[in-house]
C-alpha positions in Angstrom: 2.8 -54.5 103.0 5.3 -56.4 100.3 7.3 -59.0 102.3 6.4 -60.5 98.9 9.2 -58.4 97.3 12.2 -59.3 99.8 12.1 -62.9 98.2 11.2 -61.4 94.8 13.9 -59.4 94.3 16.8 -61.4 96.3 17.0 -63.5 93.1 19.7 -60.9 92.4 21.3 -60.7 95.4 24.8 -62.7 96.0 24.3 -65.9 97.6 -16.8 -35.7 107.7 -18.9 -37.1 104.8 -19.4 -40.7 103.2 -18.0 -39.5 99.6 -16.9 -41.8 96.4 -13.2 -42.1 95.8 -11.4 -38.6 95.7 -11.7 -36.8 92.2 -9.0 -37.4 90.1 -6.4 -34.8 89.5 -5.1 -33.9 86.1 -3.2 -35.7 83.9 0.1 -36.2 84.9 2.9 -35.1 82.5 5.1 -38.1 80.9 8.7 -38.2 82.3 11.0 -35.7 79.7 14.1 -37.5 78.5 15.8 -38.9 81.3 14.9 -36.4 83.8 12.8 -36.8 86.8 10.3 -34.9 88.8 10.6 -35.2 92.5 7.1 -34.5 94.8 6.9 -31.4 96.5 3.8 -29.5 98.0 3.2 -26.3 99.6 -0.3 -26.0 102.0 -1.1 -22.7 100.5 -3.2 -23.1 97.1 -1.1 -24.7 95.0 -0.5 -24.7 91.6 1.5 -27.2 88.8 4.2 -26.3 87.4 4.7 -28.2 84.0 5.6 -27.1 80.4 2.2 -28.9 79.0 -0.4 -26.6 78.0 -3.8 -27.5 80.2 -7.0 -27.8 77.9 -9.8 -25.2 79.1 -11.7 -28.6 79.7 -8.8 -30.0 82.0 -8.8 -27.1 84.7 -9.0 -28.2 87.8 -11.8 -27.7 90.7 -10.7 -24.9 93.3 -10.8 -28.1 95.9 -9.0 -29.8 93.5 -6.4 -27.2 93.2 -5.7 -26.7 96.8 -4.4 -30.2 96.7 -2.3 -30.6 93.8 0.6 -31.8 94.0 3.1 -28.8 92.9 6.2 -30.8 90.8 10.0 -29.2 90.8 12.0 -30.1 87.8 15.9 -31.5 89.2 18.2 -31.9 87.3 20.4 -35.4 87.8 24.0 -33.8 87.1 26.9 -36.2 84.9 24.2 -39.4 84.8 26.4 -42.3 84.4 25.8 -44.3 81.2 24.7 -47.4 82.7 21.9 -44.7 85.0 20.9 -43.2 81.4 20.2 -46.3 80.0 18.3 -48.0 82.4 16.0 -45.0 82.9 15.5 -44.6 78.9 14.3 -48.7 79.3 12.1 -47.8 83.0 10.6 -44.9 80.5 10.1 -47.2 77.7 8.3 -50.1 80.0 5.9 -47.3 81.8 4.8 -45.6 78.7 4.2 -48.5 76.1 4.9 -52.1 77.7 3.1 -51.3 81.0 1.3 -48.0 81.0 -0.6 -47.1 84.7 -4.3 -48.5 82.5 -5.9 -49.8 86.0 -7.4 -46.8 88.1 -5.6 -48.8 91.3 -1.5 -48.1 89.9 -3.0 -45.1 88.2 -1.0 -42.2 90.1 -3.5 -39.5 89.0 -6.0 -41.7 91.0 -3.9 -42.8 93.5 -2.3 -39.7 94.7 -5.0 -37.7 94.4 -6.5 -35.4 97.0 -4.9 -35.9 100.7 -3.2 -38.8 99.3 -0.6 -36.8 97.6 2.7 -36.1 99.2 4.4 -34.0 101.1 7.4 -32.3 102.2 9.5 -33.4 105.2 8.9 -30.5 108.0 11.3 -30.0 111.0 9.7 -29.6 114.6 7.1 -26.6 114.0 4.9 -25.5 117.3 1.2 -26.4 116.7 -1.4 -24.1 118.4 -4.3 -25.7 120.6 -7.5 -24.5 119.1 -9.5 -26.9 121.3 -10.1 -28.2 124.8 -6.1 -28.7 126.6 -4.3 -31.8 125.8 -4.5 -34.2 128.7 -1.0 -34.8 130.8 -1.0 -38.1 129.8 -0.8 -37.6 126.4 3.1 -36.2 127.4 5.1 -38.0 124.9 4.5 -38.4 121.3 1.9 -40.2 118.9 3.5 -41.5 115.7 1.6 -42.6 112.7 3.1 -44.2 109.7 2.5 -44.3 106.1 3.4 -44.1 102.3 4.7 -40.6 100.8 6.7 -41.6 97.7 9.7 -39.4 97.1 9.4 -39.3 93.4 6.6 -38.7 91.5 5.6 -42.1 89.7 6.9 -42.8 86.1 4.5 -45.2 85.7 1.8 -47.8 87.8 2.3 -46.9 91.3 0.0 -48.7 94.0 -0.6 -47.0 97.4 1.4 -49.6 99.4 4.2 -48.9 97.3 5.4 -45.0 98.4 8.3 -44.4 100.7 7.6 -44.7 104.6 7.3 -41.4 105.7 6.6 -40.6 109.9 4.1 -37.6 111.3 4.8 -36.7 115.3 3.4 -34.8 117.2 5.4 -34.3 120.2 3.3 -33.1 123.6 4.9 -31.7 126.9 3.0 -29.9 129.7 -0.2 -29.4 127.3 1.9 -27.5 124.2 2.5 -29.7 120.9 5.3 -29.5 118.4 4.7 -31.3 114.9 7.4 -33.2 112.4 7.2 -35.4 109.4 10.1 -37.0 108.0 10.7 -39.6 105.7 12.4 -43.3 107.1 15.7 -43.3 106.1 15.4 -46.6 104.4 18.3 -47.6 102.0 16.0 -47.3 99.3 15.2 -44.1 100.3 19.1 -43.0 100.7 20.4 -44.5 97.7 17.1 -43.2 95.0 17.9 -39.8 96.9 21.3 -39.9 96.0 20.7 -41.0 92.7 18.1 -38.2 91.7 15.6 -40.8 90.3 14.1 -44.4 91.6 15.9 -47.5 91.5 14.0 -50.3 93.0 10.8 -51.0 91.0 7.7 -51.0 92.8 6.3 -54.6 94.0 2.7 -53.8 94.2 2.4 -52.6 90.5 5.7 -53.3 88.9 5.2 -56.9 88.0 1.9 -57.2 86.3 2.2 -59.9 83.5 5.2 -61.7 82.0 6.3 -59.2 79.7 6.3 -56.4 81.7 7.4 -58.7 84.8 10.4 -59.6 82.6 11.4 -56.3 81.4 11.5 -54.5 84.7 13.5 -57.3 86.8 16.1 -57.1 83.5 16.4 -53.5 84.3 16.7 -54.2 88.0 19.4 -56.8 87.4 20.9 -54.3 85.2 21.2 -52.1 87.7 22.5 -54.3 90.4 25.2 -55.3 88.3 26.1 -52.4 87.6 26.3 -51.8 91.5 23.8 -48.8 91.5 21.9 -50.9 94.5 23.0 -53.9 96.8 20.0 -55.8 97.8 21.7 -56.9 100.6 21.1 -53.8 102.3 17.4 -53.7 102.2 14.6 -53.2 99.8 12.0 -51.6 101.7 9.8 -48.9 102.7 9.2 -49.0 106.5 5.6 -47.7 105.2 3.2 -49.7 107.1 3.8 -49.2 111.3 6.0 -48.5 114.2 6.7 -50.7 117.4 8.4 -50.1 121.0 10.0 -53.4 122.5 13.6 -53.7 124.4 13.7 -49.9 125.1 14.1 -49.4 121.0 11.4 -47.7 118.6 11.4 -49.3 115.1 9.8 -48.0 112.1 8.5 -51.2 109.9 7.3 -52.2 106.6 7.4 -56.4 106.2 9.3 -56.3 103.2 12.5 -55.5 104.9 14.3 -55.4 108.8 13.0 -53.1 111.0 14.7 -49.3 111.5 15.6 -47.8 114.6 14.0 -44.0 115.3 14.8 -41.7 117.8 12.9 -38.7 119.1 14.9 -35.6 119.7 14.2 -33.1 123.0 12.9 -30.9 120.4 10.6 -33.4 118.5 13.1 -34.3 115.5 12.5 -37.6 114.1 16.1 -39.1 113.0 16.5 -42.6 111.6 19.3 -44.6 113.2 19.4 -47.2 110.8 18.2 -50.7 109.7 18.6 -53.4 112.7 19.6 -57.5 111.9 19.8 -57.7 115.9 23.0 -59.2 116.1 22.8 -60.8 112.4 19.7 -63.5 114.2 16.8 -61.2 111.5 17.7 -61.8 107.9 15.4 -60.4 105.2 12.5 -59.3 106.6 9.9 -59.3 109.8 6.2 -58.7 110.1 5.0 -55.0 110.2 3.1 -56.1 113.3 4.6 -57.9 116.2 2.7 -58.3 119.5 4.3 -56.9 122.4 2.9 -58.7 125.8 2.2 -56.0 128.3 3.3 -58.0 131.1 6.4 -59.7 129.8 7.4 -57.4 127.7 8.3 -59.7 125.3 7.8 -59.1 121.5 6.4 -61.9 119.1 6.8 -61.7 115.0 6.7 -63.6 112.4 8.3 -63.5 108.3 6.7 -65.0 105.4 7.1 -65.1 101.9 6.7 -66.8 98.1 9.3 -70.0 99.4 9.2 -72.8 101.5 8.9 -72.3 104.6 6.2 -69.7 103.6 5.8 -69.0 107.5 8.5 -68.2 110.2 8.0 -67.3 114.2 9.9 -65.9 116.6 10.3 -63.6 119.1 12.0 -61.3 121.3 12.8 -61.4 124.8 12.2 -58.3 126.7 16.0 -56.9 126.7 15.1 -57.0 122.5 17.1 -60.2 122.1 15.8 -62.1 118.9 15.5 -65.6 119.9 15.3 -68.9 117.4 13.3 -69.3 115.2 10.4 -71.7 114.6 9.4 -72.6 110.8 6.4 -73.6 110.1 5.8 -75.8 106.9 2.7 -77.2 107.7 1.3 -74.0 105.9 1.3 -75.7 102.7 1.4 -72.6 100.0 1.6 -68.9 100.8 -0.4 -67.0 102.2 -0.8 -62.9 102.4 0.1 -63.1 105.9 0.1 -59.6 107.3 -0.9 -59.5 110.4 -1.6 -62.4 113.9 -2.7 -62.6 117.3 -1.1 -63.9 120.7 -2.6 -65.5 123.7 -1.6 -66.3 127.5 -0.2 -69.6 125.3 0.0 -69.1 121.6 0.0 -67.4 118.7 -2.5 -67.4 116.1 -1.8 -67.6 112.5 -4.1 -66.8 109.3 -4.3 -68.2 106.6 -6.4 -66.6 103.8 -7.8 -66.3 100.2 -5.3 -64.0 99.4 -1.5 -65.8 98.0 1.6 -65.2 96.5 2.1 -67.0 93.2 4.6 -65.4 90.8 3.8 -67.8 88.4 0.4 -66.0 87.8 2.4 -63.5 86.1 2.9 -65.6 83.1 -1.0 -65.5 82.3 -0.7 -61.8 83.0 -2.0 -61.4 86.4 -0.7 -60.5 89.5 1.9 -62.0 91.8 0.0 -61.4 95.0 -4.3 -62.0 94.2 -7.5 -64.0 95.7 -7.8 -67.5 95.7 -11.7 -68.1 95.6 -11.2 -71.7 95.7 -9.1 -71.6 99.2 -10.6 -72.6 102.6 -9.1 -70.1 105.1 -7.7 -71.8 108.1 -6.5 -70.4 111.7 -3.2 -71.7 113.1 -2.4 -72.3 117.0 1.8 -72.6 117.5 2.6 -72.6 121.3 4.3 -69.2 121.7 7.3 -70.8 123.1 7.5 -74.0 120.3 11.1 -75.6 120.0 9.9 -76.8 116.4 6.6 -76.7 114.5 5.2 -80.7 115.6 2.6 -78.8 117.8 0.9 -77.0 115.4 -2.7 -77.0 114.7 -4.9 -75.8 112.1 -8.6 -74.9 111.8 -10.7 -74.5 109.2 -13.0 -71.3 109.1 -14.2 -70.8 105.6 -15.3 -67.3 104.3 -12.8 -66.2 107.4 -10.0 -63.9 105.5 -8.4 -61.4 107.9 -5.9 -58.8 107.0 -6.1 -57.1 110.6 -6.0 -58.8 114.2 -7.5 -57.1 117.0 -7.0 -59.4 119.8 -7.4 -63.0 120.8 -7.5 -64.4 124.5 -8.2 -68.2 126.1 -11.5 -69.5 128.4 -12.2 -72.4 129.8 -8.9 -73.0 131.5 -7.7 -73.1 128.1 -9.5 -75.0 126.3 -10.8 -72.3 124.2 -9.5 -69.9 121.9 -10.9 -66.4 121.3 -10.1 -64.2 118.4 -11.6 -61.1 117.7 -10.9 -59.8 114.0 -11.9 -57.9 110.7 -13.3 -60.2 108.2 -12.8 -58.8 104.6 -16.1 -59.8 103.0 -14.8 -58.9 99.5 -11.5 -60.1 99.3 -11.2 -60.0 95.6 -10.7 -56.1 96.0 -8.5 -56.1 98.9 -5.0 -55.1 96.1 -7.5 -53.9 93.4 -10.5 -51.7 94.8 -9.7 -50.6 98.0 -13.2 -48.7 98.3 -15.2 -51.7 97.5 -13.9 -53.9 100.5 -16.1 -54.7 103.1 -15.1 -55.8 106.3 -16.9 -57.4 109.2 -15.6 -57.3 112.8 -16.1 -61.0 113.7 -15.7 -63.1 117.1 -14.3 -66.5 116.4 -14.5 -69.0 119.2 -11.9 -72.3 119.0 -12.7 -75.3 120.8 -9.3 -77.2 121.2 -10.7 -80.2 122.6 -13.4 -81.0 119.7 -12.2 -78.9 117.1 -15.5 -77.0 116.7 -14.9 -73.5 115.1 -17.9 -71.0 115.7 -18.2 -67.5 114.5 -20.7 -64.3 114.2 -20.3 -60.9 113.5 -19.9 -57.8 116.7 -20.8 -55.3 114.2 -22.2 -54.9 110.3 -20.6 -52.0 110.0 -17.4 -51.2 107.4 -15.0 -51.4 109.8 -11.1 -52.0 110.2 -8.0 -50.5 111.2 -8.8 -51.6 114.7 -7.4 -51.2 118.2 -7.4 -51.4 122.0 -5.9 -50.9 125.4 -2.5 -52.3 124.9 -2.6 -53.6 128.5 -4.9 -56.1 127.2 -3.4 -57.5 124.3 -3.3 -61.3 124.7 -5.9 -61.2 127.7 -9.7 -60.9 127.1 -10.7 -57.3 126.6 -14.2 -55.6 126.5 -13.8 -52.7 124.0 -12.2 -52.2 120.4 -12.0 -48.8 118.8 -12.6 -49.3 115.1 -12.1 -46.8 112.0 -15.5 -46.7 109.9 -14.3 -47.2 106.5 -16.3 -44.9 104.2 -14.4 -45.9 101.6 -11.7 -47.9 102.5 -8.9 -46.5 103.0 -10.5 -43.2 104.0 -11.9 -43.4 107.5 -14.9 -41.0 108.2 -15.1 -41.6 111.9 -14.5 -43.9 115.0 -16.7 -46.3 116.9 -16.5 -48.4 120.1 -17.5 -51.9 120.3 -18.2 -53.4 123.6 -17.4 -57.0 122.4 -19.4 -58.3 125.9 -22.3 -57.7 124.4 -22.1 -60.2 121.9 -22.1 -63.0 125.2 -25.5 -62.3 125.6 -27.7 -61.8 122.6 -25.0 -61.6 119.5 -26.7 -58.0 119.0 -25.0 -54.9 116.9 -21.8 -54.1 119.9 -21.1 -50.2 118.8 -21.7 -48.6 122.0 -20.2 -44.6 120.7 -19.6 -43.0 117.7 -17.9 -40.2 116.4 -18.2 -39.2 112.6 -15.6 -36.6 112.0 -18.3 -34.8 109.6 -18.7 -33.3 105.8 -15.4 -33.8 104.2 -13.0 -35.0 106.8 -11.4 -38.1 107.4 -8.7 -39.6 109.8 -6.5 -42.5 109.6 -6.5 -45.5 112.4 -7.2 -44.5 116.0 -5.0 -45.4 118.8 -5.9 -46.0 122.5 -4.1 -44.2 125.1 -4.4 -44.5 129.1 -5.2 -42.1 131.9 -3.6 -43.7 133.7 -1.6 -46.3 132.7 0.3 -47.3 135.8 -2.9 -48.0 137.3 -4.4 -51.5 137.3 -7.5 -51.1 139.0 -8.6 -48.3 136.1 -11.6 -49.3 133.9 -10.3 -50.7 130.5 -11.6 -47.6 128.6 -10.9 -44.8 131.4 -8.4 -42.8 128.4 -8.4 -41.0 125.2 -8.4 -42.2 121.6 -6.7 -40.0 119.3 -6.0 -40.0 115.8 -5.1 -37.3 112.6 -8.5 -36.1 110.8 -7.7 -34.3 107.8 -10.4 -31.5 106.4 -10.7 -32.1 102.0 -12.9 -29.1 102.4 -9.9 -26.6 104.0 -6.8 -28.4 103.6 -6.5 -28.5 106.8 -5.1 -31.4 109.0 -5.4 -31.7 112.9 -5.0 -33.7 115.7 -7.8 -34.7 117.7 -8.3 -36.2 121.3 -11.2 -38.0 122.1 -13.0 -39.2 125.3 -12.9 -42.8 125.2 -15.7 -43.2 127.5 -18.1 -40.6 126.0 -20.9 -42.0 124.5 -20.2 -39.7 121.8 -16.6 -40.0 121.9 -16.6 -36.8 122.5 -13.5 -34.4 121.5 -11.6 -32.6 124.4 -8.9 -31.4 122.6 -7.7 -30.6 119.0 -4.6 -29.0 117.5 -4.2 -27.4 114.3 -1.4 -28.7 112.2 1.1 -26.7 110.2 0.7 -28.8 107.1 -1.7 -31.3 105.8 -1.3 -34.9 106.6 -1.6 -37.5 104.0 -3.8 -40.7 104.8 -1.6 -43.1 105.9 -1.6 -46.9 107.7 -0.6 -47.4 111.7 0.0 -45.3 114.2 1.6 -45.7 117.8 1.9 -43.5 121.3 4.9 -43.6 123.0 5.1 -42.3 126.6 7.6 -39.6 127.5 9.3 -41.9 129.8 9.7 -44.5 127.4 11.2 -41.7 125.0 13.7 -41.7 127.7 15.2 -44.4 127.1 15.5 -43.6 123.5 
């Protein structure tokens, strides 16, 4: 979520319930000398082991306790001097220049509950409690998300943890499950190390002073040659694609990273990819991958002129020019976009980069109120930027694309999207945002912009049948965010329903009940080969994780049931953290792994 940071920190390069938040967790124990505690966690009841003495009045819940975090003391053998000293200055910035004082970098906030970590697990057969796994679920669903390696020695933000992957693998109805961690160079090189390196984006530069302090210590340590930025910063946190035969784990603050499925359901990392040396820095942690050319279009942005960049891939995986775009004017949070039959479609929102708001103390990613949000329409095969258009759509800030499609012989531009009604919280207080799935209709021969709301429901971490990204689609399957992050259940939105009378679209729901939550669905065929099947003949399918048990599974739904009813379900062998995006890849396009 931090291309932010690859920009940032080049300076130093060479040219089943609606709950509240989760309870807190107790107090986390201040780093001891230069020592660090790396996060591990066991599924049984688990218990902390620290040399503080717990007050009677700090004893945790027994729901609590099953989801501590259990912490193993390592010890870093022969630190080098230059290691020691710029861990005694980290230790000095997190405990009196910038102490975690906001409950959104506060760790024992942050990682509480399923949020936590947890340990890498090699392929472990999963037994079928429920229904049989449908044979077009042969292959494996991926879902992506943060698990920091280290425990935090000070503000830590959940965007900020290391990208950590969760398959399960499915062949002739049996399942095998694996989690392990993107083998990022920031991951490698902290491992190595015994202790973090690279200072978190997201809650490492909050005001000048601490700002300052922490990029002298990271400028410290590049010259001393403990890290070379050149090699990557990032996380590959956020998502995962498939496009030119290759799976890529991805994060938009660095290049993506190749992963590989073994026969036995092994995730291994093959390493970061600059496709030839044509991607430098960093690409979007969603590209659009067109179902019938197979193409795959993404984008970079960042705190500099040009703050937006597009480009694509051709079907083989070949990155192609790319296209800067400096009509965008200042930057913009750009996460995500949408493709048509013709172009690609930008936003621009509330939400900016502006280091310099560090100086009076604040953050360098926050909310512009005074902004007017604007959509941008590139052709999707521009030489140059001279055919770009912008419209205005106040109020109109979108994290989240779901799809976007042309009428009228093109004359009209469809986008379908979340709309974060609170987007002062987005960074801050995830559980207060808000967001709207809304229908914006672009008239390219007047300009007219018009809008309304499909649902007024808290929904977001959207999806649909991938053969209809880019072409008009009827249904979106939409996590019900109850709070944000957390998703307490799925519902289907027939977005044809909004043609006729601009009535509520959820057409089926399924709340996951008392205590459990999932993470962001994902749609997968019956039969994907087959163009004459209905649009939402499939399953959608998605981790739910029980608070109540500690227990995580995997659940398949009937995407036609008016219930979404569940068909299948498999127990895990160890809990799941909440996490962002997810993907299913068929076992033929394992293959050709």
């Amino acid at each position: 979520m931090d291309s932010f940071s690859s920009s940032f920190l080049s300076t130093f390069s060479p040219p089943n319930c609606t709950s509240s938040h989760p309870p807190p967790t107790p107090s986390l124990p201040s780093p001891s000398s230069f020592r660090v505690f790396s996060v591990r966690t066991e599924e049984k009841t688990q218990t902390t082991t620290t040399t503080t003495k717990r007050q009677p009045s700090q004893e945790p819940s027994k729901k609590q306790t099953r989801n501590i975090v259990k912490r193993t003391r390592y010890i870093v053998p022969d630190q080098s001097l230059p290691s020691t000293i710029f861990n005694a200055f980290d230790s000095i910035i997190n405990n009196f220049i910038d102490p975690p004082l906001r409950i959104s970098v506060d760790p024992k906030h942050v990682l509480s509950d399923n949020f936590s970590p947890v340990d890498e697990l090699p392929p472990t057969q999963c037994e079928v409690i429920e229904g049989t796994l449908p044979s077009c679920l042969d292959g494996a669903y991926f879902r992506n998300g943060p698990n920091p390696q280290f425990l935090p020695r000070g503000p830590y933000h959940l965007f900020d943890g290391d990208g950590m992957l969760h398959a399960i693998r499915i062949s002739k109805g049996k399942a095998k499950f694996c989690s392990r961690y993107v083998k990022t160079y920031k991951y490698n090189i902290e491992k190595d190390a015994g202790f973090p390196i690279i200072p978190n984006v997201f809650s490492g530069f909050n005001g000048l002073t601490a700002s300052a302090a922490r990029m002298a210590v990271t400028a410290g340590r590049f010259l001393s040659g403990q890290f070379d930025p050149t090699k990557g910063i990032g996380l590959a946190n956020t998502s995962l694609a498939f496009f030119g035969n290759k799976l890529y784990a991805l994060g938009e603050s660095d290049l993506p990273y190749a992963i590989k499925l073994t026969k036995d359901g092994d995730i291994i990392t093959l390493g970061r990819q600059d496709f030839d040396g044509k991607l430098f820095m960093s690409m979007t942690a969603h590209p659009k991958i067109d179902p019938l050319t197979k193409e795959a279009f993404a984008f970079r942005y960042g705190p500099i002129p040009p703050f937006l960049t597009f480009f694509r891939f051709n079907e083989n995986g070949e990155k192609q020019a790319d296209v800067q775009v400096f009509s965008m004017t200042s930057p913009s949070f750009l996460h995500d976009f949408a493709i048509t039959k013709n172009y690609a479609i930008f936003p621009e929102i509330q939400i900016g980069m502006s280091p310099m708001e560090m100086i009076g103390g604040g953050s360098p990613v926050s909310a512009d109120s005074g902004k007017v949000p604007r959509l941008g329409l590139i052709p999707r095969y521009a030489k140059d930027e001279s055919e770009v258009k912008w419209f205005e759509v106040p109020g109109f800030n979108v994290i989240h694309c779901i799809n976007a499609w042309e009428e009228d012989d093109g004359d009209t531009v469809v986008m379908v999207a979340p709309n974060i009604l609170s987007v002062e919280h987005t960074l801050e207080r995830m559980e207060l945002i808000h967001a709207s799935v809304e229908k914006v209709t672009i008239n390219l021969k007047t300009g007219m912009v018009s809008r309304y709301p499909l649902s007024t429901r808290n929904l977001d971490f959207a999806v649909l049948n991938p053969a209809y990204v880019g072409v008009k689609n009827r249904y979106v399957y939409c996590g019900v965010g109850d709070p944000m992050p957390k998703i307490s259940g799925v519902v289907k939105l027939d977005v044809s329903q909004s043609e006729l009378d601009r009535r509520e679209c959820i057409v089926a729901s399924r709340m996951f009940g008392p205590g459990c939550f999932g993470g962001e669905p994902f749609f997968v065929a019956r039969e994907p080969e087959n163009p004459d099947a209905d649009e939402d003949d499939g399953y959608v399918v998605s981790y739910v994780h029980n608070e109540n048990t500690g227990e995580s599974r995997f659940v398949v739904m009937d995407a036609k049931s008016p219930t979404l009813e569940i068909v299948a379900a498999v127990k895990l062998p160890h809990r799941v953290p909440y996490g962002f995006h997810g993907l299913f890849v068929s076992e033929s396009d394992l293959n050709k792994l």
